[in-house]
Short mmCIF file of the C-alpha atoms (twelve columns), coordinates in Angstrom:
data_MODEL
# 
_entry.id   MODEL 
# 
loop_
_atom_site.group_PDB 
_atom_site.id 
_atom_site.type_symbol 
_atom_site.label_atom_id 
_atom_site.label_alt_id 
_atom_site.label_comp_id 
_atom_site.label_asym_id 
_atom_site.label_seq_id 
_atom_site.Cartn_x 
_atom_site.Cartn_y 
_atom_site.Cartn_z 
_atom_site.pdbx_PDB_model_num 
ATOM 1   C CA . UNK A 1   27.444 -15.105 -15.519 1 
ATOM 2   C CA . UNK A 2   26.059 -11.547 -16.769 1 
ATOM 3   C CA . UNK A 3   28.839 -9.551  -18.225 1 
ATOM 4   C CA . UNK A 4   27.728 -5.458  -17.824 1 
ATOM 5   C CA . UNK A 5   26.754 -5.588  -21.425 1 
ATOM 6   C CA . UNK A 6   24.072 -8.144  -21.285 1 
ATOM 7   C CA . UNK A 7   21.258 -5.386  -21.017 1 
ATOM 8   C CA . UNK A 8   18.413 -3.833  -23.040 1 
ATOM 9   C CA . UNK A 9   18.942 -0.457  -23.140 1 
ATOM 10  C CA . UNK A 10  17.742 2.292   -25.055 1 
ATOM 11  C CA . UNK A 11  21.262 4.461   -26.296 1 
ATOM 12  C CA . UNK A 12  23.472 2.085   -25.033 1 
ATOM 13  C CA . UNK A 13  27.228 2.933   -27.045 1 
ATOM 14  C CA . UNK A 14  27.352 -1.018  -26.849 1 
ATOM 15  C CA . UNK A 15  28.113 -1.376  -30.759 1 
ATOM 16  C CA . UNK A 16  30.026 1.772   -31.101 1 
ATOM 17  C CA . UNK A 17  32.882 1.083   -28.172 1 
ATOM 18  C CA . UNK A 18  35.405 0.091   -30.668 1 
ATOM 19  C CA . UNK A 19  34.865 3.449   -32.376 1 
ATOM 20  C CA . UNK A 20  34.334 5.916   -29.255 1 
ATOM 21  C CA . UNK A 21  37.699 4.180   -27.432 1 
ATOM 22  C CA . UNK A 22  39.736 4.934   -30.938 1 
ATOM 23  C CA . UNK A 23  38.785 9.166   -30.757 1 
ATOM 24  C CA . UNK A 24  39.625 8.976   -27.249 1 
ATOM 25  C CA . UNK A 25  42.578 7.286   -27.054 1 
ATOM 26  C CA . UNK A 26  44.022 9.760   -30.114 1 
ATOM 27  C CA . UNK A 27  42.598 13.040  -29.487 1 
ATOM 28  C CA . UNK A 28  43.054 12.479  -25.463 1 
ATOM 29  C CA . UNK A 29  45.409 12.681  -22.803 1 
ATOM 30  C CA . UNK A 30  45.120 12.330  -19.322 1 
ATOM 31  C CA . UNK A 31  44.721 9.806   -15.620 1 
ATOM 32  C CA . UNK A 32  41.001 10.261  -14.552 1 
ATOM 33  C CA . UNK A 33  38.093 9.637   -16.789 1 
ATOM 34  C CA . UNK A 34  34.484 11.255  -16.038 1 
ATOM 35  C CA . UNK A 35  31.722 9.340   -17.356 1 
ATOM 36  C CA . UNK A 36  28.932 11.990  -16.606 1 
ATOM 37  C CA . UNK A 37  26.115 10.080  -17.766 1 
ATOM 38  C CA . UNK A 38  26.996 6.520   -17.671 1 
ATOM 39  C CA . UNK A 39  24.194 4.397   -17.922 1 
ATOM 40  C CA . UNK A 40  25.141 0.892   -18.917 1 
ATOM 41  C CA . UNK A 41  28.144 1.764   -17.965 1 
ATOM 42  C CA . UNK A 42  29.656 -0.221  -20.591 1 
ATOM 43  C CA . UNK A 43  31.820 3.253   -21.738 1 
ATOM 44  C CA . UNK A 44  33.725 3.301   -18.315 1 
ATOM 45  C CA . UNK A 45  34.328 -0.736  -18.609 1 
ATOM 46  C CA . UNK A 46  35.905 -0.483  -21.764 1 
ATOM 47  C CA . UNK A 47  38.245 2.656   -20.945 1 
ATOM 48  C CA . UNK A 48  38.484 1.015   -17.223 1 
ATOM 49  C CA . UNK A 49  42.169 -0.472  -17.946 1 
ATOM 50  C CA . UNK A 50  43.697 3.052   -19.715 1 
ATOM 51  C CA . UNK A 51  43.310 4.821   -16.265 1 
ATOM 52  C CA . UNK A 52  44.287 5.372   -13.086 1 
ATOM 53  C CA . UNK A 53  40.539 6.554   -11.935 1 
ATOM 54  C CA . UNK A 54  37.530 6.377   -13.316 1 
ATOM 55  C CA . UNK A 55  34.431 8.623   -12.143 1 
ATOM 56  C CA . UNK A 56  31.331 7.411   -12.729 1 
ATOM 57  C CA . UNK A 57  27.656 8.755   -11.944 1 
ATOM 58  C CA . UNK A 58  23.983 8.017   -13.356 1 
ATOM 59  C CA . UNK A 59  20.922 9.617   -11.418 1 
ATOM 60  C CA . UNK A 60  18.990 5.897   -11.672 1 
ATOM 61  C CA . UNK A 61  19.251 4.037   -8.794  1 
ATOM 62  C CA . UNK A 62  19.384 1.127   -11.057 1 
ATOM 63  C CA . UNK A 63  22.256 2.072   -12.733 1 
ATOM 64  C CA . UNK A 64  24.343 2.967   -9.547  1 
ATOM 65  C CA . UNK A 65  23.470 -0.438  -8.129  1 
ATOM 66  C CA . UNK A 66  24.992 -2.135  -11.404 1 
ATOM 67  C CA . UNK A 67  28.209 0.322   -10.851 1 
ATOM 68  C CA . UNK A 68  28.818 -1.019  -7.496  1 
ATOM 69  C CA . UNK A 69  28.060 -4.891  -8.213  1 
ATOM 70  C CA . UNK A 70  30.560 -4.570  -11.193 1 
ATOM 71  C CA . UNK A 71  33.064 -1.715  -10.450 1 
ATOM 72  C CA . UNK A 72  32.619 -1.284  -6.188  1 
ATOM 73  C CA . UNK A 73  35.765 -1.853  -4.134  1 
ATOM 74  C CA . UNK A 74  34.014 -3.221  -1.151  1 
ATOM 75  C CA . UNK A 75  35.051 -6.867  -0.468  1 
ATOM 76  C CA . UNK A 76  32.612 -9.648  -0.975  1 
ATOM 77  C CA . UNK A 77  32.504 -13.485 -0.571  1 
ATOM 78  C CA . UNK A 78  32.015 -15.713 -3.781  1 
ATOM 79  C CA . UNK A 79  30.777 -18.750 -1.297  1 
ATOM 80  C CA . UNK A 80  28.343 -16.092 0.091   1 
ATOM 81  C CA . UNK A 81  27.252 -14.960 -3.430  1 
ATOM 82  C CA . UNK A 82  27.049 -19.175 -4.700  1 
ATOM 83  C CA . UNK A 83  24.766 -20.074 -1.330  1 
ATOM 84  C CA . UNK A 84  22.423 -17.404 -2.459  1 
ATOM 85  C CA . UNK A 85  22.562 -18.103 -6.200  1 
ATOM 86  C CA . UNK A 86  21.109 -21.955 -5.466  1 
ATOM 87  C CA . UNK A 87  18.782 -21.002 -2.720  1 
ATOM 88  C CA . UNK A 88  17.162 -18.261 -5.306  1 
ATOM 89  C CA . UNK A 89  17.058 -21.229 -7.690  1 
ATOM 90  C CA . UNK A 90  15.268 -23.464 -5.207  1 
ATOM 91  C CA . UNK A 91  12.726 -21.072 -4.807  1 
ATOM 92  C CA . UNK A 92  11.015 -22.187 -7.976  1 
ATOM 93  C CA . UNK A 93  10.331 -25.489 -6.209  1 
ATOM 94  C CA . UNK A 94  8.557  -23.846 -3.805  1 
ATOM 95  C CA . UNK A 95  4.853  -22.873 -3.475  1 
ATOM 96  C CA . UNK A 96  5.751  -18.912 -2.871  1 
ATOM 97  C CA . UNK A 97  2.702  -16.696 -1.368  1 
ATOM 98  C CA . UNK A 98  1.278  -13.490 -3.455  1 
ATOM 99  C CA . UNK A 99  3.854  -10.523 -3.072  1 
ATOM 100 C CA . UNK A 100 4.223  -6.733  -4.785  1 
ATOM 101 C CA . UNK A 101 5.912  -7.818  -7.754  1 
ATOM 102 C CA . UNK A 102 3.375  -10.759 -8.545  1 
ATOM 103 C CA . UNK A 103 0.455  -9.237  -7.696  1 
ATOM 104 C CA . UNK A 104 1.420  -5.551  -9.734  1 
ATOM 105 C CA . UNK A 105 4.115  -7.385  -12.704 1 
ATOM 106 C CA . UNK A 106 2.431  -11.627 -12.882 1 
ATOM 107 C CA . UNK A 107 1.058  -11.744 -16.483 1 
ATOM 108 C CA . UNK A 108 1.992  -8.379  -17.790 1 
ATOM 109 C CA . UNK A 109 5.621  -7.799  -17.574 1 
ATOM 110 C CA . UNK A 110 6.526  -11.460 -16.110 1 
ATOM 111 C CA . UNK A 111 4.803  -14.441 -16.274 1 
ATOM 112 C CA . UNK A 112 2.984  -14.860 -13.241 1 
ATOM 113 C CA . UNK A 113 5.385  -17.614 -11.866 1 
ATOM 114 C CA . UNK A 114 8.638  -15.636 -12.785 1 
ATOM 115 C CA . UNK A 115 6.536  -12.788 -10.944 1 
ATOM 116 C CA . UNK A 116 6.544  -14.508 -7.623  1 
ATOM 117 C CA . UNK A 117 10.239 -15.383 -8.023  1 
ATOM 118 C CA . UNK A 118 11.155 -11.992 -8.621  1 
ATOM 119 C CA . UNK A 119 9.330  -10.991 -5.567  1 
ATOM 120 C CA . UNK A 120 10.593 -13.570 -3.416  1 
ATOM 121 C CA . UNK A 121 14.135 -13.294 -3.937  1 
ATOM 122 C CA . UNK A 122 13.493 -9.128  -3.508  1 
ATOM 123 C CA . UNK A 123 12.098 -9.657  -0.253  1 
ATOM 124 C CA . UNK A 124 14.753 -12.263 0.928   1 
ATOM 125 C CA . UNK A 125 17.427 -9.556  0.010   1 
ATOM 126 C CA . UNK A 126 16.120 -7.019  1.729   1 
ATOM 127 C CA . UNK A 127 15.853 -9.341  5.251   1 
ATOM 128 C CA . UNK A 128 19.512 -10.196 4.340   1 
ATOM 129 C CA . UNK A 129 21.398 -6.842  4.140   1 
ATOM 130 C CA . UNK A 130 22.162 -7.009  7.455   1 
ATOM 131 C CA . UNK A 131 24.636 -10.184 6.796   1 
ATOM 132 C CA . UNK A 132 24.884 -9.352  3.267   1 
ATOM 133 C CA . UNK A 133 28.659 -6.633  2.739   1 
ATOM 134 C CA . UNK A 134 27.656 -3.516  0.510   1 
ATOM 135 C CA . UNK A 135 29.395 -5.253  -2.540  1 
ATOM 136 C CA . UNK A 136 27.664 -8.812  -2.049  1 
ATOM 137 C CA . UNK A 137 24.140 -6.691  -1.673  1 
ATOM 138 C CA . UNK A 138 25.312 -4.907  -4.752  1 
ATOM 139 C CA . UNK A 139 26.020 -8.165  -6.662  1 
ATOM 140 C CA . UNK A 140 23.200 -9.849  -5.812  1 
ATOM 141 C CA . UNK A 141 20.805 -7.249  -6.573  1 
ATOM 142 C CA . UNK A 142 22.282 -6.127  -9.798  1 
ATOM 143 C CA . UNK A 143 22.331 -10.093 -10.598 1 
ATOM 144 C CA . UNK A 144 18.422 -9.718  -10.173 1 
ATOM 145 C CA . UNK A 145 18.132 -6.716  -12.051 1 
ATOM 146 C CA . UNK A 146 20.089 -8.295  -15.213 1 
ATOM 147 C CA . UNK A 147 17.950 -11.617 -14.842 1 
ATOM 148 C CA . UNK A 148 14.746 -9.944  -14.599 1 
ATOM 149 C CA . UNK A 149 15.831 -8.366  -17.747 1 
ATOM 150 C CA . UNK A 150 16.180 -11.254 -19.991 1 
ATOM 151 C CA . UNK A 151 13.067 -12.388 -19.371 1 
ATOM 152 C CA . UNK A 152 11.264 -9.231  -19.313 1 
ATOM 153 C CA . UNK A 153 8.068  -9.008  -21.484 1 
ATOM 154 C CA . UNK A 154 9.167  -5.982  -23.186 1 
ATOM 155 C CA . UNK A 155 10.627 -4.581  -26.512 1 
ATOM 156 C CA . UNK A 156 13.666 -3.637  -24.671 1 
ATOM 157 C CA . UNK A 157 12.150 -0.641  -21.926 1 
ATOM 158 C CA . UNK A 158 9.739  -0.772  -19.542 1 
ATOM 159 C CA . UNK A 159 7.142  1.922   -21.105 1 
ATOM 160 C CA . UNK A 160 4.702  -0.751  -21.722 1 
ATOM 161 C CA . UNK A 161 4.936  -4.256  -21.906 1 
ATOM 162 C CA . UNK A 162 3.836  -6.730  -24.664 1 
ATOM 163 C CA . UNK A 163 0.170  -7.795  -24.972 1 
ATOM 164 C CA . UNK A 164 0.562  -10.915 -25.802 1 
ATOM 165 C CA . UNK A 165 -1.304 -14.573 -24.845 1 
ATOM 166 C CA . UNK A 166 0.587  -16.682 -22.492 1 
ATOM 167 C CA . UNK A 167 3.699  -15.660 -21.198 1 
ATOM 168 C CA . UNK A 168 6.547  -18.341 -20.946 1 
ATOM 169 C CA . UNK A 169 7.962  -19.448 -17.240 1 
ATOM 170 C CA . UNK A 170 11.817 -18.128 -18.240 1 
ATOM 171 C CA . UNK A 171 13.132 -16.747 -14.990 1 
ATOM 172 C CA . UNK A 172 16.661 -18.103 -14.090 1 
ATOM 173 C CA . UNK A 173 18.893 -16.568 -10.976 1 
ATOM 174 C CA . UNK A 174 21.931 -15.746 -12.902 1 
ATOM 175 C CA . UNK A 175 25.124 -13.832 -10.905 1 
ATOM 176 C CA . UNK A 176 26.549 -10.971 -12.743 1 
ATOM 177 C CA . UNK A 177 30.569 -11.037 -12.807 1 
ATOM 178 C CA . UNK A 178 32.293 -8.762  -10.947 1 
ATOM 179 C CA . UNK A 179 34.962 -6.238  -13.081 1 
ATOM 180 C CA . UNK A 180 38.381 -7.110  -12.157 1 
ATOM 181 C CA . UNK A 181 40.838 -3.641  -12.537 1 
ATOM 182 C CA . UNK A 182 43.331 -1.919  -11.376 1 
ATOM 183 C CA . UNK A 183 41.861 1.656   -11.954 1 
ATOM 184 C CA . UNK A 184 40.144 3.115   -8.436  1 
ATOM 185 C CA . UNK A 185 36.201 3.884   -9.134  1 
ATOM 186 C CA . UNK A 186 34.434 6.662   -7.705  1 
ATOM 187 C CA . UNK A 187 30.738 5.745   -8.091  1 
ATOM 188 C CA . UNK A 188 28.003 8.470   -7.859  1 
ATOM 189 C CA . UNK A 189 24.512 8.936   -8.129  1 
ATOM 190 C CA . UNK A 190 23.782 13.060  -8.833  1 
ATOM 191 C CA . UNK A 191 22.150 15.649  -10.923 1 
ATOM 192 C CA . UNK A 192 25.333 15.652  -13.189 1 
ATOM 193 C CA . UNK A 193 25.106 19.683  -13.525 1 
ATOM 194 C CA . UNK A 194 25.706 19.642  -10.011 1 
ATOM 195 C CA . UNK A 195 27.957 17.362  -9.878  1 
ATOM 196 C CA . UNK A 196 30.493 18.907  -12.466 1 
ATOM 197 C CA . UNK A 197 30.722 22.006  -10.056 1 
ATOM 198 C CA . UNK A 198 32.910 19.685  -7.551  1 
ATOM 199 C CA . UNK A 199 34.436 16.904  -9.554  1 
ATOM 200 C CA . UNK A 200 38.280 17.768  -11.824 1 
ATOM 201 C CA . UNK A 201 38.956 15.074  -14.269 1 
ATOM 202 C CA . UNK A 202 41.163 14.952  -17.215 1 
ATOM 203 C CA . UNK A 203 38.619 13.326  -19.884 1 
ATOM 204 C CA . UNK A 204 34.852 14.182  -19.391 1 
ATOM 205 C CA . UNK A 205 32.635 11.960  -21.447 1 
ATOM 206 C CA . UNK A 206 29.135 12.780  -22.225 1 
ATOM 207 C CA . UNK A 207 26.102 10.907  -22.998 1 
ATOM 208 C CA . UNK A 208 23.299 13.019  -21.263 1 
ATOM 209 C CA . UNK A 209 19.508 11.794  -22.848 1 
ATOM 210 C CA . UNK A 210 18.966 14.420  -25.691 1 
ATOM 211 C CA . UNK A 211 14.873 13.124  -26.237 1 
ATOM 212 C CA . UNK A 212 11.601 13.441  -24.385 1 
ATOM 213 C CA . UNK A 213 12.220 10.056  -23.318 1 
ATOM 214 C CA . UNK A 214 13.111 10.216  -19.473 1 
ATOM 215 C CA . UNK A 215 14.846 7.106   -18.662 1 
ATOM 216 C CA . UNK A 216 13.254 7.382   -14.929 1 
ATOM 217 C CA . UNK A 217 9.837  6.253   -16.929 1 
ATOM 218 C CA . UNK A 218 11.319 3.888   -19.069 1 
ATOM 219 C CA . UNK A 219 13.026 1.687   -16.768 1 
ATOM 220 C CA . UNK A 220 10.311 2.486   -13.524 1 
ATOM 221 C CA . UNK A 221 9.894  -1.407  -13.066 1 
ATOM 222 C CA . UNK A 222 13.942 -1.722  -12.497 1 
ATOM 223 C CA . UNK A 223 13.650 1.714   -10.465 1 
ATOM 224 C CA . UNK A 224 11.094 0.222   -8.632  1 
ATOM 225 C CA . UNK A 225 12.670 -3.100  -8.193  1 
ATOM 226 C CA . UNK A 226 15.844 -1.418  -6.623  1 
ATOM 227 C CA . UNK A 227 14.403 1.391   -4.375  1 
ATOM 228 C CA . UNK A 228 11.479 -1.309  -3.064  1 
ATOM 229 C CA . UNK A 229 9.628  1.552   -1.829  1 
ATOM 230 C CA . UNK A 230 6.383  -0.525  -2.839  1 
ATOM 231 C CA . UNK A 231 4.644  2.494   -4.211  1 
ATOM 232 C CA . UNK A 232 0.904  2.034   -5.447  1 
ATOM 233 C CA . UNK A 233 1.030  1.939   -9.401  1 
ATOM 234 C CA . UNK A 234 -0.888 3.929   -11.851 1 
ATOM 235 C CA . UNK A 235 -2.069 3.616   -15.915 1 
ATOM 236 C CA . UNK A 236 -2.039 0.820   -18.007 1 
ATOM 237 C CA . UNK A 237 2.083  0.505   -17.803 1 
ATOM 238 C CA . UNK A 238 1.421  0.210   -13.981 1 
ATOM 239 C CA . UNK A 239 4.183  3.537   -13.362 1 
ATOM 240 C CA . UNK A 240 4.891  4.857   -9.826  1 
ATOM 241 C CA . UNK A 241 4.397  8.694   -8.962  1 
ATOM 242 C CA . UNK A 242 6.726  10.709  -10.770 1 
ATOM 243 C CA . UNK A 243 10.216 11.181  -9.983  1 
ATOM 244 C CA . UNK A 244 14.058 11.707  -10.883 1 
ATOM 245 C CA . UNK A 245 12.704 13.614  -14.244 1 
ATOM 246 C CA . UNK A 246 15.778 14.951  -16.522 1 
ATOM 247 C CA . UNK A 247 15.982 18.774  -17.788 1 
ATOM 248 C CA . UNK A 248 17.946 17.012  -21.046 1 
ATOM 249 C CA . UNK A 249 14.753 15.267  -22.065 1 
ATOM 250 C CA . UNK A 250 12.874 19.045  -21.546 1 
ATOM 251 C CA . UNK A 251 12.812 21.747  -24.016 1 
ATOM 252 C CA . UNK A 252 15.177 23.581  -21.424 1 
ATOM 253 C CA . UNK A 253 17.739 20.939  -22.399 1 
ATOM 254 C CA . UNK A 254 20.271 23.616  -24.788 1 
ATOM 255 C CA . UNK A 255 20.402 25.890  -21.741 1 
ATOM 256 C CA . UNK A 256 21.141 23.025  -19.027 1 
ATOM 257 C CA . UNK A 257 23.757 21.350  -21.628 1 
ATOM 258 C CA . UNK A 258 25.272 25.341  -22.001 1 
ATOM 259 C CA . UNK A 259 26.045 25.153  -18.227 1 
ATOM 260 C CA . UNK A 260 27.009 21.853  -17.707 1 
ATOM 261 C CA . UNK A 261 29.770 22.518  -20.095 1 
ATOM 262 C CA . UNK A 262 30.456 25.810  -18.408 1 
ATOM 263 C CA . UNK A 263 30.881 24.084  -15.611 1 
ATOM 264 C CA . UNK A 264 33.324 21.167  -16.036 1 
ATOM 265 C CA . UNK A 265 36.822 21.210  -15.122 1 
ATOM 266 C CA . UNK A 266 38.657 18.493  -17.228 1 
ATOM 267 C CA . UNK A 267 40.864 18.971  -19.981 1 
ATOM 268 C CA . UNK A 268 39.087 17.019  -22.564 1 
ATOM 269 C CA . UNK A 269 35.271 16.915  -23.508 1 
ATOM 270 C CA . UNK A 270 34.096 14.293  -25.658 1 
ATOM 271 C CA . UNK A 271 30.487 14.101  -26.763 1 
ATOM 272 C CA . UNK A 272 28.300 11.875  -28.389 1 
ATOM 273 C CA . UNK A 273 25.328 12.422  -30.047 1 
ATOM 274 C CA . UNK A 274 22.993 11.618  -33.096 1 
ATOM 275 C CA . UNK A 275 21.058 13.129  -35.558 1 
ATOM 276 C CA . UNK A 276 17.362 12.004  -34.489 1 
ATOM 277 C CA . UNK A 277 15.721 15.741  -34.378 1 
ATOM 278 C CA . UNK A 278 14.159 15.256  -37.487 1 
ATOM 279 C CA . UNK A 279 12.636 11.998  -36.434 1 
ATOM 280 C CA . UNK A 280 9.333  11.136  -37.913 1 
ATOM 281 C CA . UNK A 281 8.347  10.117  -33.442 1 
ATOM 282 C CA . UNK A 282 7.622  13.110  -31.575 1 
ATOM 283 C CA . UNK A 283 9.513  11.321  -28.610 1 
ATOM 284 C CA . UNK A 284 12.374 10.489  -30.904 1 
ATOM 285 C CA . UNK A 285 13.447 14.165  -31.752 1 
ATOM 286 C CA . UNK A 286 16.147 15.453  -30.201 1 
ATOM 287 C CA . UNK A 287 15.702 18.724  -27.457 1 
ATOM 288 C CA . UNK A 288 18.850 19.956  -28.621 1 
ATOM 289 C CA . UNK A 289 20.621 20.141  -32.083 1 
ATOM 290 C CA . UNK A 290 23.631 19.301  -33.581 1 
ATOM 291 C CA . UNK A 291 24.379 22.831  -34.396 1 
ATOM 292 C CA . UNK A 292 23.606 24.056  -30.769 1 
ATOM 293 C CA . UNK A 293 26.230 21.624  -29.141 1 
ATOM 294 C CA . UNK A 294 28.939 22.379  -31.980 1 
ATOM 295 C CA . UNK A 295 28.183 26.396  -30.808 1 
ATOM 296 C CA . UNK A 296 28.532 25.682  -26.654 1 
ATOM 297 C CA . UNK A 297 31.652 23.578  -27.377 1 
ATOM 298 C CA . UNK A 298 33.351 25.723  -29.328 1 
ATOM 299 C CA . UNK A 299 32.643 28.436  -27.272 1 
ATOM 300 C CA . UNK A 300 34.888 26.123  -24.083 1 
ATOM 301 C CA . UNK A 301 37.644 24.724  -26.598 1 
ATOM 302 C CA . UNK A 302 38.912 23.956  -30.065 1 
ATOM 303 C CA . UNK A 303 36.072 21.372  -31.477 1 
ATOM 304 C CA . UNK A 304 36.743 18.241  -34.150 1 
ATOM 305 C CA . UNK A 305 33.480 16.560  -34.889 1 
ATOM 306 C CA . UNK A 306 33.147 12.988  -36.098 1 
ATOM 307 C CA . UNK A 307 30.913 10.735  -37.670 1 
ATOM 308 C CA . UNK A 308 29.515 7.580   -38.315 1 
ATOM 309 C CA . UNK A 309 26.627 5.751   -39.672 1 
ATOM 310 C CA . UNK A 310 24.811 3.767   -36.997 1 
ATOM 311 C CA . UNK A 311 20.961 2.525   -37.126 1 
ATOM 312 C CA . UNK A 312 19.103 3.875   -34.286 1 
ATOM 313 C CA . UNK A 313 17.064 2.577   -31.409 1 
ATOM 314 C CA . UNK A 314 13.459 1.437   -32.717 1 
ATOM 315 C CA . UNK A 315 10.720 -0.092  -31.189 1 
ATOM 316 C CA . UNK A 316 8.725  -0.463  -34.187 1 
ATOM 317 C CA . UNK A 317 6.822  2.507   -34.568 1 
ATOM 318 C CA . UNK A 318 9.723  5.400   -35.351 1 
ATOM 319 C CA . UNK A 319 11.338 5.386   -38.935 1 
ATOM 320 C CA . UNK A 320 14.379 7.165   -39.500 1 
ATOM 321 C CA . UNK A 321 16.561 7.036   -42.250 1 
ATOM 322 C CA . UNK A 322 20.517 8.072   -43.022 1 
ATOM 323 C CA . UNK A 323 20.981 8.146   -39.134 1 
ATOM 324 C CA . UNK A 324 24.295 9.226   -37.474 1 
ATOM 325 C CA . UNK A 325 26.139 9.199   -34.498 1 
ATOM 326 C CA . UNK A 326 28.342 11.768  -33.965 1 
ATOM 327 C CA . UNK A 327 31.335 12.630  -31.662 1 
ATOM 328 C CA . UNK A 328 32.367 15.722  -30.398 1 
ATOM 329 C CA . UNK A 329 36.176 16.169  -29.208 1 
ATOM 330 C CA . UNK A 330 36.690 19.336  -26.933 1 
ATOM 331 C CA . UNK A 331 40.353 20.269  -25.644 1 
ATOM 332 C CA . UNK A 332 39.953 23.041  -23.108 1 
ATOM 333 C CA . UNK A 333 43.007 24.329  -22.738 1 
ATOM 334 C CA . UNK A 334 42.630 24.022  -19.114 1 
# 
């Protein structure tokens, strides 16, 4: 079974947990945790069991899916969930017709068989949402989403996908495993400088995409995958239209980070951030500096900073060296 951390994903605090939990639990009080920008959401499942709620919000429709397979509190049958698990499976005995994902994904991001699959088992969930509860619809799709993922012909993201020879038949229907905790979950999918304008917390943790890398583009075939909208593709990564396109990964990103902070009403900010905006990858620097979020905290509370070496997401092409990830502790005084 997938565990929430069994995914690719570019800035995932995966490997720093142990670290960011530490700060939090020592320079933090408080019941309610607000993870503004959650994306794995591996943050929220590690600080799930020292709180009473947890907020949690991502504007992917991906990533909300995951929340509610993992963290919703809708009940859901685990004979339900194992029927569909070996009927997926038996699908790959089966001579499946042509669908969207095989005929747009077969031999570029999936082989062509683990194409069909994919498609197949998309198309059966949709017919079945009428039988399916919101959580077992959640699991099972978030199961597909984590075992297209290991299979996925791809350094890790979906901006392109590997040109290689012959891609390997891999595809296995795996179930994800449902979090078990005692904290209530409050799952949201929102522009998160909206969002802060009707949301108190104690802790607000913050994780917002600093790069011109908009996650909506990176992960499309996931976003695609989960909306099943069926839109026609374009370019040689096979993209849909445009949409869902963050500020943070914009030039505008100090002055939307200025009033999200503005904004929040918690007791606590903590930040994370690192020190790519001298990256050698155009895409790799960062839209706002170290210096400018030390400045816009300080100006909401007293500010300790924090620091640790950490190597940084690459794909092959960037080079960076001494790289850093850095935490910034706000207390409000609210």
């Amino acid at each position: 079974m997938y565990h929430i951390s069994n995914r690719r994903y570019t800035g995932s605090k995966y490997k720093l947990l142990d670290w960011i939990e530490e700060l939090i639990l020592t320079h933090c009080e408080g019941d309610v945790f607000f993870d503004v920008f959650a994306g794995t959401g591996v943050v929220s499942d590690r600080m799930k069991k020292h709180y009473r709620r947890m907020i949690v919000n991502d504007f992917l429709f991906s990533n909300e899916i995951i929340y509610n397979g993992f963290f919703g509190d809708g009940e859901y049958r685990e004979a339900v969930l194992a029927d569909y698990k070996e009927k997926f499976r038996q699908f790959a005995e089966k001579d499946l017709p042509e669908n969207y994902v095989s005929e747009n994904f077969g031999g570029k991001y999936f082989s062509p068989k683990d194409a069909l699959l994919i498609g197949e088992i998309r198309e059966t969930l949709a017919s079945s949402k009428g039988v399916l509860s919101d959580r077992e619809y959640a699991i099972l799709l978030s199961s597909l989403i984590y075992s297209m993922d290991k299979v996925a012909n791809t350094v890790g993201h979906y901006d392109a996908y590997r040109k290689i020879g012959t891609i390997a038949d891999r595809f296995v229907f795996e179930l994800i495993e449902p979090e078990q905790t005692d904290a209530g979950f409050t799952i949201y999918r929102e522009d998160a400088n909206e969002l802060v304008k009707k949301v108190k917390a104690d802790i607000a943790f913050i994780d917002p995409p600093y790069n011109s890398r908009q996650y909506s583009r990176f992960y499309h075939v996931l976003e695609n995958i989960v909306q099943w909208k069926k839109p026609v593709l374009e370019g040689t990564a096979l993209k849909p239209p445009v949409e869902n396109m963050s500020d943070y990964c914009r030039n505008s990103a100090p002055k939307v980070f200025a009033d999200l902070i503005k904004n929040l009403d918690v007791r606590y900010i903590v930040v994370t951030y690192n020190n790519t905006y001298h990256s050698k990858s155009s895409s790799s620097r960062n839209k706002i500096t170290l210096e400018e979020i030390r400045e816009i905290l300080e100006a909401k509370g007293s500010t300790e900073i924090f620091e640790k070496k950490h190597p940084c997401f690459n794909a092959g092409k960037t080079e960076f060296d001494d790289h850093k990830e850095f935490v910034f502790i706000t207390e409000t005084g609210t």
